[in-house]
N, C-alpha and C positions, 0 to 999 in steps of 0.2 A: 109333783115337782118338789125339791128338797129347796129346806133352807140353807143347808150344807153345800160346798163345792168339792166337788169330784177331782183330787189332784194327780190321782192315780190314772185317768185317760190323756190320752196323746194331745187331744183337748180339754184343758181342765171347764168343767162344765156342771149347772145344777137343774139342766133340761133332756136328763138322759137320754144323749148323743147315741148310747148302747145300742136303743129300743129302737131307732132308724138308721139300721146300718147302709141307704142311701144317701140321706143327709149325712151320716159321718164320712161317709167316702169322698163325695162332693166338698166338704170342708175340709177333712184331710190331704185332699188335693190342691186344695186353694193355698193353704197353709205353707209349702215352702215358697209360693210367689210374693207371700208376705213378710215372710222372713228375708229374703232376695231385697225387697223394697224396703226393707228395714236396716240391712248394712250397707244400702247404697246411697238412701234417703234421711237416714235417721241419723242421730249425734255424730260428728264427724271425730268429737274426741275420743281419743284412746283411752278404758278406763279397766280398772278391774272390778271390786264388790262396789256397791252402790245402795246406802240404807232406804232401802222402800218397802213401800207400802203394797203388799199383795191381797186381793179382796177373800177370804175364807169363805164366809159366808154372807145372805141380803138381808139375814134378821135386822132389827133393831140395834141390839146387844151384840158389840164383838165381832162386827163383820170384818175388819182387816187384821192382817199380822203382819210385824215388821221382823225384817230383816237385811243382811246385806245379801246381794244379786248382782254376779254380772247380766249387764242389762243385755246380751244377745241371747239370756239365758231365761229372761225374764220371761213369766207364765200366761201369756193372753190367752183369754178365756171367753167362752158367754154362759152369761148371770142375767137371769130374768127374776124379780120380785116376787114374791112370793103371790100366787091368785087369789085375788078375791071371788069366791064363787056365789056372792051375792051382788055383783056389783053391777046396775044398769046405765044404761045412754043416759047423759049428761043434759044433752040439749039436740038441736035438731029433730027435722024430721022424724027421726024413731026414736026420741026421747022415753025414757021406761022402760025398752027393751033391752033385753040382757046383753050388753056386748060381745063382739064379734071376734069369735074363736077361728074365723077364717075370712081371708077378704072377700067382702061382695063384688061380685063384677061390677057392677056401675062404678065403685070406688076404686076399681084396681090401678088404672092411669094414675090417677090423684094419689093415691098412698104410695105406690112405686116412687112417682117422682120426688115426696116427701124423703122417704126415707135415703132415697141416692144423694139429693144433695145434703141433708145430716150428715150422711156419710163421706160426703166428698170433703168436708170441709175439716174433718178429722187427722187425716194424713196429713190433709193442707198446712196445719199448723206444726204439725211434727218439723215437717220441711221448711217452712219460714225460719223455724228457731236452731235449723241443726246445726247450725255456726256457733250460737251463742256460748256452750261451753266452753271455749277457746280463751272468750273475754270474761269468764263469771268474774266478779268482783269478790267471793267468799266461796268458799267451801258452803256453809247453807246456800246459797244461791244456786248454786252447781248443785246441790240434791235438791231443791223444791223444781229447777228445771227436769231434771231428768223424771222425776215424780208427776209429773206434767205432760212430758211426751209417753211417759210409758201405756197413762191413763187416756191419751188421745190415741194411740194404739189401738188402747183395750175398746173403746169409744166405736172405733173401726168393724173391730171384729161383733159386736153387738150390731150393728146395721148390714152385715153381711150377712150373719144366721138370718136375718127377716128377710133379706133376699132371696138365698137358699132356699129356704123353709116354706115362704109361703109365693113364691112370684115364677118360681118354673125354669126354664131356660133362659127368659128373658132377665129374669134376677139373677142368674148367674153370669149372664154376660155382662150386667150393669158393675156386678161384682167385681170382675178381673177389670173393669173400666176403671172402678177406683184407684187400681194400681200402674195405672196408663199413664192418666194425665198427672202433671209435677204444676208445683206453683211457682208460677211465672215462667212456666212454657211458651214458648211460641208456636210450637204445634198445639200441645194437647195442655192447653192450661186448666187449672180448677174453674167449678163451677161459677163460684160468687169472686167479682172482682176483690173484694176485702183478702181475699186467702191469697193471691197473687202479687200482694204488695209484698216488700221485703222490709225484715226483723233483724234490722242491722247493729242495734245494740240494745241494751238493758233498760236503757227507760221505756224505748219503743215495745221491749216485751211486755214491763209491769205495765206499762198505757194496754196492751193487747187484752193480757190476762185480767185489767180491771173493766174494761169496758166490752172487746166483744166477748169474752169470756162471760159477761155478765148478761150480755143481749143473748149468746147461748142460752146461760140460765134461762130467759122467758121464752124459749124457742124449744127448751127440754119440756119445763114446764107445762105449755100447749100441748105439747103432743103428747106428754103423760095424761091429759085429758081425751087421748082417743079413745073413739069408740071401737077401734082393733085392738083389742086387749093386749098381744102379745108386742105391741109397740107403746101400748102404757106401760105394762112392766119392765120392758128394757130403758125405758124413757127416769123412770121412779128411781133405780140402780144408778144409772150412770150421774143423775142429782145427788148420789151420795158423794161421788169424786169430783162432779164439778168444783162443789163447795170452796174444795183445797186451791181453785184455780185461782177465785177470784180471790180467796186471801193472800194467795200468793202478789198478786198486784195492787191490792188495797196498802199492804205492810209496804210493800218494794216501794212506792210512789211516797208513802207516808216517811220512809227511811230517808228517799233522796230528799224529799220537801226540807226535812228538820236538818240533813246535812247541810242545806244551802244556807237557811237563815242562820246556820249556827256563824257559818263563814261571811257570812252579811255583816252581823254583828261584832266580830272577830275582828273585821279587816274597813269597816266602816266602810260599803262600797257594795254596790250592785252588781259587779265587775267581778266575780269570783272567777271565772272560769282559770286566770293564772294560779290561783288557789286551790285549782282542782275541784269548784263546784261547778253545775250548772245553775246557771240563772234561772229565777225564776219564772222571765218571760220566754224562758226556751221550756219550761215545763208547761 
């Protein structure tokens, strides 16, 4: 496996897609029901270029390039970390043994149902936030969100290839299920209540991205500790774009706090909201 990504396939990819041309068929066919759920589900604003961040490569050194992208143009891919081929069981039962380069059957329920809901909860959030461009408060704001959904996308397409790849038919159907259920469906809602609530403005985002964004964090985390290797490598990767999530909601929360007191102070009063701030006991 390369530390480079491959931008010249249909799937930009660093787990040469080439070398299994049934998994590339399989995912090449999944591929427009995602782009389908993308211009029906995804940002509802109208945009043209958009400065983002596209993953090149999972080294250390250099792994994104920026540029401007209109976003139905933008490049989802899957990027797995680079293998450790020394790396053994952590803890459990088979602790010292070399982890596992295919699922055991005993674990295959349990890993399946791991990685679907990961996965279910990715789109989830695409979908909660697609209104929010309409109200960005700033042009930054309006790019760190789109930077956000595009990486929850990409988030997607990483739990899909582990479906594909290693779960058969039934990971294929789990698959196209991701693109079924919408959040806050009455038929076919998401998995976890949390992704069903609705993202109705920008604090509620920066609260989103600074908290379950961050509960993600210890939830990538964990499962970068699998003993299925090929779901700690995509687990390791996807921890490089977290990161930008939760500063995106660390800043945004920190920005509104210091515009409230500023107006506290200003106007001598708790009362800002005719001011145009939120109070504090609404944060």
């Amino acid at each position: 496996m390369s530390q480079s990504i491959d931008y010249t396939e249909r799937i930009p990819n660093n787990v040469d897609l080439a070398g299994d041309r049934r998994l590339q068929r399989a995912l090449e066919a999944w591929q427009p029901a995602f782009l389908n759920w993308w211009a029906e589900m995804g940002p509802t604003l109208d945009t043209s270029d958009v400065y983002l961040r596209t993953a090149v490569a999972v080294g250390r050194e250099g792994w994104a390039h920026f540029d401007h992208v209109a976003l139905p143009e933008y490049r989802w891919g899957v990027f797995l970390s680079e293998r450790d081929q020394e790396r053994k069981i952590a803890f459990g039962a088979s602790k010292g043994e070399d982890v596992w380069q295919q699922v055991p059957g005993e674990y295959r329920a349990e890993l399946q149902r791991l990685i679907v809901i990961q996965g279910d909860t990715e789109p989830a959030s695409v979908e909660q936030q697609r209104r929010l461009g309409l109200t960005a408060p700033s042009l930054y704001d309006l790019r760190n969100l789109f930077q956000v959904n595009v990486e929850e996308g990409r988030h997607l397409w990483a739990m899909v290839y582990l479906l594909h790849a290693y779960f058969g038919r039934e990971g294929r159907d789990e698959a196209d299920a991701l693109l079924i259920r919408n959040s806050g469906s009455e038929d076919s809602p998401r998995i976890l209540g949390a992704f069903n609530e609705e993202t109705p403005d920008w604090l509620s985002f920066f609260m989103f991205t600074y908290f379950t964004d961050r509960d993600g964090k210890y939830q990538l985390g964990t499962l970068k500790e699998s003993a299925f290797d090929p779901l700690s490598r995509t687990c390791e990767f996807m921890l490089k774009e977290e990161a930008h999530h939760m500063f995106v909601g660390t800043t945004g929360i920190d920005r509104v706090v210091k515009r409230s007191t500023e107006l506290m102070r200003e106007h001598q009063t708790e009362e800002i909201a005719p001011h145009g701030g939120i109070a504090l006991n609404v944060i």
